[in-house]
C-alpha positions as CSV (number, residue, x, y, z in Angstrom):
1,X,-17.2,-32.8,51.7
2,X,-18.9,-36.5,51.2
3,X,-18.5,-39.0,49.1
4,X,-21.7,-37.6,46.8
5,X,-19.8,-34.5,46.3
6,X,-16.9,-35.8,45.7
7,X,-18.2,-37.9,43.3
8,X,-19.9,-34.8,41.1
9,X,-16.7,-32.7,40.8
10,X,-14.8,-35.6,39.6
11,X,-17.5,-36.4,36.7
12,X,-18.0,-32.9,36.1
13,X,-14.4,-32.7,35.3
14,X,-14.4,-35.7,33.1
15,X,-17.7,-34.5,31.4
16,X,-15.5,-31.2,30.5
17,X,-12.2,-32.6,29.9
18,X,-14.0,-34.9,27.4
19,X,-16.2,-32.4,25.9
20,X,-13.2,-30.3,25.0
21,X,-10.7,-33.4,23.8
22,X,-13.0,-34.2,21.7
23,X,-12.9,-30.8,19.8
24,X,-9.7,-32.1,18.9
25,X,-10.5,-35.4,18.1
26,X,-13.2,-34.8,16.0
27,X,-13.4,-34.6,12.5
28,X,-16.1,-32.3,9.5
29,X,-18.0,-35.4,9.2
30,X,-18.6,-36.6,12.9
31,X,-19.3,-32.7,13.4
32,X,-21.9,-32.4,11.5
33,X,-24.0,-35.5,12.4
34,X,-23.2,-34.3,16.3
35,X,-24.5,-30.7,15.2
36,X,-27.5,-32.1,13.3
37,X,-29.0,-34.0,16.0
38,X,-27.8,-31.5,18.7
39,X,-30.4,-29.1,16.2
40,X,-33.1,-32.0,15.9
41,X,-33.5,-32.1,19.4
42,X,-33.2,-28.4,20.4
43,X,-35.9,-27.7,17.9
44,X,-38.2,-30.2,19.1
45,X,-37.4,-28.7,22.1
46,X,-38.8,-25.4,20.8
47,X,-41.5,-26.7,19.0
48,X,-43.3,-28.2,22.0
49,X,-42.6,-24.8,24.2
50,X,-44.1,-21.5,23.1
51,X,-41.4,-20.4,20.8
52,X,-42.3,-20.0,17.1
53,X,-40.9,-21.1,14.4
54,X,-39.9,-17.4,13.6
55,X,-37.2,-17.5,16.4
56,X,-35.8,-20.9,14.4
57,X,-35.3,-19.1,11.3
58,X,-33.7,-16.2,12.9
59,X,-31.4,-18.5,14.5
60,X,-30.3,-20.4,11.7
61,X,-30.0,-17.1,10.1
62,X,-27.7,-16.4,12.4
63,X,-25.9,-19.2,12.3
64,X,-25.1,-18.7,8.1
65,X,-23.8,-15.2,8.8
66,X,-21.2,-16.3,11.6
67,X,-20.1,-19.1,8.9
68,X,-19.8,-16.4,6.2
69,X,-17.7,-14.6,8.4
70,X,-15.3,-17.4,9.6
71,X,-14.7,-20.0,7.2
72,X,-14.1,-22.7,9.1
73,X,-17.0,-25.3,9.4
74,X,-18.8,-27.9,11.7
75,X,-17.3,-26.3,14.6
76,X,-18.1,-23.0,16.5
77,X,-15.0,-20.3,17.4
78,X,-14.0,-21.4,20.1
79,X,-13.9,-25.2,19.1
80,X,-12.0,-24.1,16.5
81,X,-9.6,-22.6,18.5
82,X,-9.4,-25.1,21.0
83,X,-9.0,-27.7,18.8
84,X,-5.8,-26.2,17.1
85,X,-4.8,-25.6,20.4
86,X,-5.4,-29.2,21.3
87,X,-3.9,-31.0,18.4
88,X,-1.2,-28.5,17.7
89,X,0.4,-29.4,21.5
90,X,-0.2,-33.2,21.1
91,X,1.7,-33.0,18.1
92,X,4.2,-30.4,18.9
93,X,5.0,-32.7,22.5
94,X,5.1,-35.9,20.6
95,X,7.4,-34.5,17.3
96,X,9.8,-33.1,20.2
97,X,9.3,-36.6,22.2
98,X,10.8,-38.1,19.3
99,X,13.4,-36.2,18.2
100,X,14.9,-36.2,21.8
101,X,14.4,-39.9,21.6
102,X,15.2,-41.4,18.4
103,X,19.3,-41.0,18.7
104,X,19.2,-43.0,21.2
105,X,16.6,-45.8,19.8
106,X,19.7,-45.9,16.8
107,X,22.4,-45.9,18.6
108,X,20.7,-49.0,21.2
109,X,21.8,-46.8,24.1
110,X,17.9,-46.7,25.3
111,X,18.1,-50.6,25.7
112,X,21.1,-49.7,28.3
113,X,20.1,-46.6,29.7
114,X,15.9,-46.5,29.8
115,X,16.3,-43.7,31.7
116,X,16.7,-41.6,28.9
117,X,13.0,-41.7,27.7
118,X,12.4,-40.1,30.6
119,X,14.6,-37.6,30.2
120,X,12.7,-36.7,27.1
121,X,9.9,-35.5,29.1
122,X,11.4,-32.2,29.9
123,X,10.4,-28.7,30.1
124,X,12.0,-28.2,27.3
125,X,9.5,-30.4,25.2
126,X,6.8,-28.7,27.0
127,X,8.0,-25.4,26.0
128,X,8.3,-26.3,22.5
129,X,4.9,-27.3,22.4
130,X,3.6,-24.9,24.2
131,X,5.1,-22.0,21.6
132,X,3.6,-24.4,18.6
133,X,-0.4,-24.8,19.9
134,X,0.0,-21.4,21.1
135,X,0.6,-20.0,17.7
136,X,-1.9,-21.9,16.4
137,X,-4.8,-21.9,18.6
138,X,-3.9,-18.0,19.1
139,X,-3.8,-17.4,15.1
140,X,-7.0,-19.0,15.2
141,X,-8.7,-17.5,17.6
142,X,-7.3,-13.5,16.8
143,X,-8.4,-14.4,13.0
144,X,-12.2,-15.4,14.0
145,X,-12.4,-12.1,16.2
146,X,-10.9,-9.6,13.4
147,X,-13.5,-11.5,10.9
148,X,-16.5,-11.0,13.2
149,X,-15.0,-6.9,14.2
150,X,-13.6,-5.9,10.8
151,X,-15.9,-8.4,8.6
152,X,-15.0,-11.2,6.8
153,X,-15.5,-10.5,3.5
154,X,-13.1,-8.4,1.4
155,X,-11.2,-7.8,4.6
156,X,-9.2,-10.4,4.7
157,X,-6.0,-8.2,4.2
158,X,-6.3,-6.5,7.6
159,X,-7.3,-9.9,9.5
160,X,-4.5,-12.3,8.6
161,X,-2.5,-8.8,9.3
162,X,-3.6,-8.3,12.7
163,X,-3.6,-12.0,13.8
164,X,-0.7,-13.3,12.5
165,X,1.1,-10.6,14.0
166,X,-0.7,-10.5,17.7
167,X,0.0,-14.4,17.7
168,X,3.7,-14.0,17.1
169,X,3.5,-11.5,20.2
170,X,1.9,-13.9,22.1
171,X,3.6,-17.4,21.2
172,X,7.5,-16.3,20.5
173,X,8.1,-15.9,24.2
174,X,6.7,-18.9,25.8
175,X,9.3,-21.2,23.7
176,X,12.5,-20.7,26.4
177,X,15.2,-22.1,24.6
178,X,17.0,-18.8,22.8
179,X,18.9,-20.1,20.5
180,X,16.0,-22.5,19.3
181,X,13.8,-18.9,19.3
182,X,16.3,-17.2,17.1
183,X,16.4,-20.1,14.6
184,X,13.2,-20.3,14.4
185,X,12.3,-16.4,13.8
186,X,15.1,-16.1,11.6
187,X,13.6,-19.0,9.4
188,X,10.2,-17.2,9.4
189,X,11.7,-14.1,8.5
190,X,13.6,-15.3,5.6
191,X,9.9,-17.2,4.8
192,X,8.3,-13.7,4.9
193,X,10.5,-12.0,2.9
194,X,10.7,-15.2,0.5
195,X,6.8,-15.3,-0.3
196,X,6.9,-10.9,0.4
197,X,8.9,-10.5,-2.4
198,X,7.2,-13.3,-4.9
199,X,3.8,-11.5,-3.9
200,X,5.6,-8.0,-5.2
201,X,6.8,-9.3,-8.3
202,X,3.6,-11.3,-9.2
203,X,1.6,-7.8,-9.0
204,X,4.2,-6.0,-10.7
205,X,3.8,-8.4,-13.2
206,X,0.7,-8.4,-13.4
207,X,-0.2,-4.8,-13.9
208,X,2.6,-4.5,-16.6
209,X,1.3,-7.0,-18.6
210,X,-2.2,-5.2,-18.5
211,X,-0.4,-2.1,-19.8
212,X,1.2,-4.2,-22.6
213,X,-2.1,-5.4,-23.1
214,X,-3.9,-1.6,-23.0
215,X,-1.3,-0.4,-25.0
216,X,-1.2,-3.2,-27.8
217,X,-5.1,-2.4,-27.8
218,X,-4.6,1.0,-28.7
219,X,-2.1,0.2,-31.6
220,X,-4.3,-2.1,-33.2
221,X,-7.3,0.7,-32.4
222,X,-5.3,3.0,-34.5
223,X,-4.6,1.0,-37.3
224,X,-7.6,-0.2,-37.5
225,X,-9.0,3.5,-37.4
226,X,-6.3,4.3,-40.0
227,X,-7.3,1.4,-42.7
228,X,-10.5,2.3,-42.8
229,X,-10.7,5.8,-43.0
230,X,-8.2,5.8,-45.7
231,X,-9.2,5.4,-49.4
232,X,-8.0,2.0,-51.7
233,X,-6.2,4.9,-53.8
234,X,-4.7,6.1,-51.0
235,X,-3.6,3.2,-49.1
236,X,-1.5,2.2,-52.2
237,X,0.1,5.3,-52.6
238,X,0.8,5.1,-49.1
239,X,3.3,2.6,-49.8
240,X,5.1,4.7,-52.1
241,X,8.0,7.2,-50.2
242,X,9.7,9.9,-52.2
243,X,13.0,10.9,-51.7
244,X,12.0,14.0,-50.2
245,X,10.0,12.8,-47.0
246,X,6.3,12.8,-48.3
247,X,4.4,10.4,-49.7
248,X,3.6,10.2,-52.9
249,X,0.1,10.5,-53.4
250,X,-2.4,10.8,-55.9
251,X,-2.7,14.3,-55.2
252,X,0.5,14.6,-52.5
253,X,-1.6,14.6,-49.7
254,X,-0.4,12.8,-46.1
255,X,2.6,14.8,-46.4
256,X,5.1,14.2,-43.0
257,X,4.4,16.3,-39.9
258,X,6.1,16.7,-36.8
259,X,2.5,15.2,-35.1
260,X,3.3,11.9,-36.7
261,X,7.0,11.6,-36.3
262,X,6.3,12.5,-32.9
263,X,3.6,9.9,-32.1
264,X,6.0,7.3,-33.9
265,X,8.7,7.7,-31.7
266,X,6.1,7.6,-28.6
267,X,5.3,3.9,-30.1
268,X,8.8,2.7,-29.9
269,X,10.0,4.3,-26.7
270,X,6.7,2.7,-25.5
271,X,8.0,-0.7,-27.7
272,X,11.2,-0.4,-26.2
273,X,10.0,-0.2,-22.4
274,X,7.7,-3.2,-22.8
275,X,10.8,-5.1,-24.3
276,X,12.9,-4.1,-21.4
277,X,10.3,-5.2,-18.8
278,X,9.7,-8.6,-20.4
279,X,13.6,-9.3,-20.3
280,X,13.9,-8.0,-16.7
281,X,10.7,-10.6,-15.8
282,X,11.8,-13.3,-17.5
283,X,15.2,-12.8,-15.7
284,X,13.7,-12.6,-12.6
285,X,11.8,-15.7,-12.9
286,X,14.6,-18.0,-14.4
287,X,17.8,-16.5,-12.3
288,X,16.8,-15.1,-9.1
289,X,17.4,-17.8,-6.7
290,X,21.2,-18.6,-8.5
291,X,21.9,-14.9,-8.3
292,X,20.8,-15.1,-4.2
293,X,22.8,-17.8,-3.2
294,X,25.6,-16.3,-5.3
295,X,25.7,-13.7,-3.2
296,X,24.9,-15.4,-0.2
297,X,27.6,-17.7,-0.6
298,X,30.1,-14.4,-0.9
299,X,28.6,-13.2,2.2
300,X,29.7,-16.5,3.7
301,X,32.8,-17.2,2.8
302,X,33.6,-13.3,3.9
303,X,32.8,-14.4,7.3
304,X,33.7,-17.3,7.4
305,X,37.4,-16.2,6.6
306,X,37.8,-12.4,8.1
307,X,35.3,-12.9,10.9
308,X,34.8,-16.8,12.1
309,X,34.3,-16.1,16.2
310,X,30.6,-14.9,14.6
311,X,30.0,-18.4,12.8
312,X,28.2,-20.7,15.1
313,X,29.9,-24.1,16.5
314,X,27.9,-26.4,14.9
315,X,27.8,-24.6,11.5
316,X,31.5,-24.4,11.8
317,X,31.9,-27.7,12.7
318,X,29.8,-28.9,10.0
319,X,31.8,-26.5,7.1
320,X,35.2,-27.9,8.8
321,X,34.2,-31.4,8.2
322,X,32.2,-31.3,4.7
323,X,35.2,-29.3,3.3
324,X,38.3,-31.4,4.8
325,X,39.8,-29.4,7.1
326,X,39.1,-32.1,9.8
327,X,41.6,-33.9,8.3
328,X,44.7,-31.8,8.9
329,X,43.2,-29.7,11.7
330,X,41.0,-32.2,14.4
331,X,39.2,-29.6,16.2
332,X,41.5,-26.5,15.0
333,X,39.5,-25.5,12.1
334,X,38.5,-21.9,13.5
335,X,42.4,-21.5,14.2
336,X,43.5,-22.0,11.1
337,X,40.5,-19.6,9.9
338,X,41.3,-16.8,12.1
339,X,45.3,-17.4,11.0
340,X,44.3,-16.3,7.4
341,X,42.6,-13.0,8.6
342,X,45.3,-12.6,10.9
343,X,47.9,-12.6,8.7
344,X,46.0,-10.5,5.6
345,X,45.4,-7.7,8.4
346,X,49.3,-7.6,9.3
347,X,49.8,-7.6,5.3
348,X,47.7,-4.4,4.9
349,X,48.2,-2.5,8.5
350,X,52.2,-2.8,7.9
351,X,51.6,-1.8,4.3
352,X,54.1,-4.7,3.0
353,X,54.0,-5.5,-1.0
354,X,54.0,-9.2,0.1
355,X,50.5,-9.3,0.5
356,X,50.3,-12.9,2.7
357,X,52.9,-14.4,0.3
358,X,55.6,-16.5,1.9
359,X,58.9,-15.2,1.8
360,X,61.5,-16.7,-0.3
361,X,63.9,-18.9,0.7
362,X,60.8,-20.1,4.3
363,X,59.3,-23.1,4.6
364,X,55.6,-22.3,4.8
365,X,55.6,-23.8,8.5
366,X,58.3,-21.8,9.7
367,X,56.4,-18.3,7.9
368,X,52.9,-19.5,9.5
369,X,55.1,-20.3,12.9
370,X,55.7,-16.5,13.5
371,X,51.7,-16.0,14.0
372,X,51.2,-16.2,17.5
373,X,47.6,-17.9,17.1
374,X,49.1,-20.1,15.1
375,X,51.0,-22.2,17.6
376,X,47.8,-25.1,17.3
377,X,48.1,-25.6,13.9
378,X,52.0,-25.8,13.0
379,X,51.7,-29.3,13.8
380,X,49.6,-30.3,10.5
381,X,52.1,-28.6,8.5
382,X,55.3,-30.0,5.9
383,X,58.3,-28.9,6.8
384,X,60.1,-29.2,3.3
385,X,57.1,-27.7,2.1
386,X,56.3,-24.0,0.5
387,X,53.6,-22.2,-0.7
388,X,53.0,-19.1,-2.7
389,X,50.5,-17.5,0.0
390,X,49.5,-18.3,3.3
391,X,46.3,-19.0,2.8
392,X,47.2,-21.7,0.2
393,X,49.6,-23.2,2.8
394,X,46.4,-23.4,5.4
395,X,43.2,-24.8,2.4
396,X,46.0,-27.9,1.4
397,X,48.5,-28.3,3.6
398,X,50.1,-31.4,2.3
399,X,50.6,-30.0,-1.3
400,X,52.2,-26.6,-2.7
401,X,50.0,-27.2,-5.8
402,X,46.9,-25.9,-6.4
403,X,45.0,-27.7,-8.7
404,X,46.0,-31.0,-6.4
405,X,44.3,-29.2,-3.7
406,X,41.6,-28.9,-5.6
407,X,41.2,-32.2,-6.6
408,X,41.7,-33.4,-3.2
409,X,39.3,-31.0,-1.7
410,X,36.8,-32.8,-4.4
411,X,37.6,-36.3,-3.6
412,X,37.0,-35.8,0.0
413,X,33.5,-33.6,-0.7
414,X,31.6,-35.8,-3.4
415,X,31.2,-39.0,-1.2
416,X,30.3,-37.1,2.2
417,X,27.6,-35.3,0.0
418,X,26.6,-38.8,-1.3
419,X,26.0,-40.1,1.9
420,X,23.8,-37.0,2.6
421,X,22.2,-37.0,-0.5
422,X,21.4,-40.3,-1.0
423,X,19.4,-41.3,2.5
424,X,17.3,-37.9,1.9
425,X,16.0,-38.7,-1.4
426,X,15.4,-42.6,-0.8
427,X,13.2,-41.1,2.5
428,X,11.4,-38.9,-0.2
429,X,10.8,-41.6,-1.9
430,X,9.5,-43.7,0.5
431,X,7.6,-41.1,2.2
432,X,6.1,-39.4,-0.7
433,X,6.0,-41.5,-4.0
434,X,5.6,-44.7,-2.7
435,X,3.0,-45.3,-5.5
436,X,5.1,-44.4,-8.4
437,X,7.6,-46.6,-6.7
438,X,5.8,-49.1,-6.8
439,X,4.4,-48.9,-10.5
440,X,7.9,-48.1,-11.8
441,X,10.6,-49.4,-9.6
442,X,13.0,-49.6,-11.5
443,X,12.5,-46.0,-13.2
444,X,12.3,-44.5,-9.8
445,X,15.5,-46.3,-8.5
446,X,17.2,-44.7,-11.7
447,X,15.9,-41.3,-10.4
448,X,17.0,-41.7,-7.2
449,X,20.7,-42.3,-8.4
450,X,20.6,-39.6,-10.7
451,X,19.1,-36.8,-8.3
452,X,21.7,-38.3,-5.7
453,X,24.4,-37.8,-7.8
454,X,23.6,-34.6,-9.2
455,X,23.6,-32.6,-6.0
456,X,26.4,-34.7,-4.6
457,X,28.0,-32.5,-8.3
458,X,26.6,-29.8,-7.4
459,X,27.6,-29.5,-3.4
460,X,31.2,-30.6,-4.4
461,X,31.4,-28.1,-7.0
462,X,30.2,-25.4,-4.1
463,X,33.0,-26.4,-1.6
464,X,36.0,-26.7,-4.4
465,X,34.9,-23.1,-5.4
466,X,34.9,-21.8,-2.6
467,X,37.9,-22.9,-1.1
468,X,40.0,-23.2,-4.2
469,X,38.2,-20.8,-6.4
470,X,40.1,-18.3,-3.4
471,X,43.4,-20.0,-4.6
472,X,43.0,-19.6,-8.2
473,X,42.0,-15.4,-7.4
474,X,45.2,-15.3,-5.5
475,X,47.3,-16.3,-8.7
476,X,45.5,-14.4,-11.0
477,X,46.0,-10.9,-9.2
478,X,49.4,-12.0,-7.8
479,X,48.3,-11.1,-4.1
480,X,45.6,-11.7,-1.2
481,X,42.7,-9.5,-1.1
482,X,38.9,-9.1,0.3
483,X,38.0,-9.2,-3.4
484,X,39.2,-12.4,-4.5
485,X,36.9,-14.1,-1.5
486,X,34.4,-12.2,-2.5
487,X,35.0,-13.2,-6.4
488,X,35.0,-17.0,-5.6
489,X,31.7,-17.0,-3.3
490,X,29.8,-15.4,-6.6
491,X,31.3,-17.8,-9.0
492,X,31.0,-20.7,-6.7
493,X,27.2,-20.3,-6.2
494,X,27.2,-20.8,-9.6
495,X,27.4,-24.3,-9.2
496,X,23.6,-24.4,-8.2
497,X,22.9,-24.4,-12.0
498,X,24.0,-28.0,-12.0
499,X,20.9,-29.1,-9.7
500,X,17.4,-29.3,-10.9
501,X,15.6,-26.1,-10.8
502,X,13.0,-26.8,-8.8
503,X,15.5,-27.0,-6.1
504,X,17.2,-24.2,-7.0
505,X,15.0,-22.1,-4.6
506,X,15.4,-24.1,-1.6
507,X,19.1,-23.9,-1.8
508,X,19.1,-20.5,-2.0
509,X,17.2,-19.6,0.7
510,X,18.8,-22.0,3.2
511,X,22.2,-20.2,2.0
512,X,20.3,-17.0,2.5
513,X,19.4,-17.6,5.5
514,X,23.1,-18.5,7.1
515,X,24.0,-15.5,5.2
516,X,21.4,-13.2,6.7
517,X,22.5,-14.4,10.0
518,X,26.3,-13.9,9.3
519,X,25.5,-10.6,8.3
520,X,23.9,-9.5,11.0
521,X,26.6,-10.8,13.6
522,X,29.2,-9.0,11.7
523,X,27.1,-6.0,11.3
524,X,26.9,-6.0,15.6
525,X,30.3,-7.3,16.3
526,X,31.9,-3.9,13.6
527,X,29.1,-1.9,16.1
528,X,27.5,-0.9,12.6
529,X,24.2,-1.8,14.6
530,X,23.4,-3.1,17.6
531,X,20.9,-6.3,18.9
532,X,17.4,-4.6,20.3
533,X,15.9,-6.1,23.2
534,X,12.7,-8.2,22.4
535,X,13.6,-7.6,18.4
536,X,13.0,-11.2,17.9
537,X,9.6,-10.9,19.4
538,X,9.0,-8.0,16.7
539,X,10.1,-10.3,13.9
540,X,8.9,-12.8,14.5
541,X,5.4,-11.0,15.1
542,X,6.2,-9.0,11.6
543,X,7.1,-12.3,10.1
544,X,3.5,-14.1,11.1
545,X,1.6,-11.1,9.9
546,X,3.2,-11.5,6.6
547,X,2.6,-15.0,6.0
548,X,-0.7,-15.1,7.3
549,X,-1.7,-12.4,5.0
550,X,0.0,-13.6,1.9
551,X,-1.7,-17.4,3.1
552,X,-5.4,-16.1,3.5
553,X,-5.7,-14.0,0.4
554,X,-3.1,-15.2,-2.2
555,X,-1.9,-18.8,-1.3
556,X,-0.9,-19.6,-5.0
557,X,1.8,-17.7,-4.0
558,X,3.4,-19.9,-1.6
559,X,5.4,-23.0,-3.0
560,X,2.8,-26.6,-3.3
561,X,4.6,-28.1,-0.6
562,X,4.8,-25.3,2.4
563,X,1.0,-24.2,1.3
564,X,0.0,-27.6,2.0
565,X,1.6,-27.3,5.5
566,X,0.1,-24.4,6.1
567,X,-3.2,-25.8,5.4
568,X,-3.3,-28.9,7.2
569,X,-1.9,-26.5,10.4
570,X,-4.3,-23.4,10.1
């Protein structure tokens, strides 16, 4: 091969490589003068040949009924598709990029180790990037080809349907790391059934307020029919009732029948109902996410006490240091879990009236001493010290009372969860209301330090529930049982109601979500069901199709901020 040949494949290749980089690059506006002069010169093209200007208008014809049908503009299909593809890996890589690199940029250790920004460049990073512009550029391209197959108009249903869920198939697999993979699908499933059930309830509601309406139609039909076929006479005798069920008319006509008791007590069973459902809406709409992470802070703390080898490490690791058990357990805090469950499974299997309580007359360390997983914990505890349970002896250690431990436990929580709180909201602040900021400094500054307070409250109240919430069931029913856990979860997540409610939601899916994973392990681990091969891959298709759907042909549904995602994404 010469040097002339050699020198066309290499400017071919730059000719393509550009041509498609730069359906990513691009934007509507510098599409559409490229289109427009890309059409001025075809057509002068055609207007000096043979070809009429009949074949122009079919063309552009054409070109409006392929627009119709996929809603995206200035670009063709399979720019469009590229393009996601494009800018969805670039940004995937370089998000990845960073997060691999900024710990290190913080902690300076990049300054003595360069050789850890090269480290970044992984195949992990190109996996991740890979899954992301492959379910984006896939969605795209599955969703133009269903429009232009199935149509594009009033079919929308089906095509989000169909391409959400054959770009799950297609992406889920290519990201390698598993336990990212599961995270991930077990966020979009919790997403899915989020926005699923908000898309349920806002057609349900819908069509029962058009019955309320059809049926507060027809009342006021039939009064209306009523007044005027009655007489002036007769409507004022109406008013009059005699003793002996009629009324007392001119001429003791309208007497009662059966007919019209019967149609009365239709009205107010048909009162009643509507009454009902407004109450059960207006429920729904002001208590649903407290009652879910109620519940799935019961679900929780049931694992988390009767079956902790299912919690993951860094979860665990995370409870054991936001509720204190760091403190008198470095490292141990699955031990001294485990210990509990041990020793409320002795209680019942022997069928002792103790219950976990600690004998009379023993130390609390030398009761918890004759558990044999106990051996890595006795350290931590008094010696001259006893509890009422066991359990009380293991959630604060260094006092036999209670309501100490549960002033401790809140002393320790409330400035951990201000140093959470308070970075995260100044970042929202910078990130997101930077103009308010700077109109009302001050004002916003105050906001800041109130929201930062308030869930710093509310995440404190949380962990004292839950752990001494437990305590408090103890002494009320005199013993240890499944039902006291499960008592304290529901009352703890309770505590939401101190934070704002417009982040009432997001709490209580993110606690949903641990506790639909917690579930699930304990549902394998008790063989109740077991883990299907490539079910992720299903879910996670299952998951797309539902979002996709719910996206393309109600997005009001979906909260402001994840719709706006969405948007700038697909």
């Amino acid at each position: 091969m010469d040097i002339a040949d050699t020198t066309y494949l290499l400017n071919s290749f730059i000719e393509a490589f550009a041509r498609v980089t730069s359906y990513a690059l691009t934007d509507r506006e510098k599409e559409s003068v490229v289109r427009g002069f890309r059409q001025f010169h075809q057509r002068l093209e055609r207007i000096s040949s043979s070809t009429s200007l009949r074949q122009l208008a079919i063309e552009s014809k054409k070109r409006q009924e392929d627009t119709a049908k996929c809603h995206h503009e200035g670009k063709s299909c399979p720019q469009n598709a590229i393009r996601g593809f494009i800018k969805a890996f670039t940004v995937g890589y370089a998000v990845k990029y960073g997060l691999d690199t900024v710990p290190h940029v913080i902690s300076l250790r990049v300054f003595t180790q360069p050789s850890l920004l090269l480290r970044a460049i992984s195949r992990d990073t190109l996996s991740f990037a890979s899954f992301l512009s492959a379910v984006i550029g896939s969605y795209k391209a599955f969703l133009c080809a269903m429009r232009r197959i199935h149509g594009g108009k009033g079919n929308d249903y089906t095509n989000a349907l169909v391409a959400g869920m054959l770009s799950g198939l297609v992406a889920i697999k290519l990201d390698r790391n598993r336990s990212r993979r599961a995270a991930i699908t077990l966020y979009m499933v919790s997403r899915a059934l989020q926005y699923g059930c908000v898309w349920l309830f806002n057609r349900w509601d819908a069509r029962r307020q058009l019955k309320e309406d059809n049926i507060r139609g027809k009342a006021m039909k039939r009064a209306h029919s009523e007044l005027t076929m009655a007489s002036p006479a007769g409507r004022s005798a109406d008013l009059r009732m005699s003793a002996a069920g009629t009324r007392a008319g001119p001429s003791g006509r309208d007497k009662w029948s059966p007919e019209t008791d019967e149609k009365g007590k239709e009205a107010k069973r048909e009162g009643g109902g509507q009454e009902a459902s407004r109450h059960v809406t207006r429920f729904i709409r002001n208590h649903a996410p407290t009652a879910l992470l109620s519940v799935s802070v019961a679900v929780i703390v049931l694992t988390l006490v009767f079956h902790t080898d299912v919690i993951p490490r860094g979860y665990m690791n995370f409870l054991s240091r936001t509720a204190g058990y760091e403190r008198f357990y470095p490292r141990k805090a699955p031990i001294a879990l485990k210990t509990i469950a041990y020793d409320i499974r002795r209680s019942y299997e022997s069928g002792s009236s103790l219950n976990s309580k600690v004998p009379h007359g023993v130390t609390t360390k030398e009761h918890i001493s004759t558990i044999p997983i106990a051996r890595d914990i006795i350290g931590a505890l008094d010696d001259s010290i006893r509890h009422d349970f066991t359990a009380c002896g293991i959630f604060h250690p260094k006092t036999s009372s209670c309501r100490m431990g549960m002033l401790s436990t809140a002393l320790h929580c409330f400035p951990i969860a201000l140093k959470v709180y308070t970075p995260l909201n100044a970042a929202v602040l910078v990130l997101f209301k930077r103009g308010l900021f700077l109109k009302d400094p001050r004002g916003m500054l105050l906001k800041l330090v109130k929201s930062s307070v308030r869930s710093s409250i509310f995440f404190t109240l949380l962990v004292t529930g839950i752990i001494n919430g437990a305590c408090g069931m103890r002494q009320l029913l005199g013993r240890e049982t499944y039902f006291g856990y499960l008592a304290s979860g529901l009352l703890s997540g309770l505590s939401v109601l101190v934070e704002a409610p417009s982040r009432r939601v997001e709490l209580a899916m993110y606690c949903f979500l641990r506790a639909l994973e917690s579930g699930w392990d304990v549902g394998v681990k008790l063989k109740w069901w077991a883990n299907v091969r490539h079910g992720e891959v299903a879910l996670f298709s299952a998951a797309m199709g539902v979002l996709m759907t719910i996206y393309q042909n109600d997005p009001t549904t979906i909260g402001l901020t994840y719709h706006s995602v969405l948007t700038r994404i697909f």
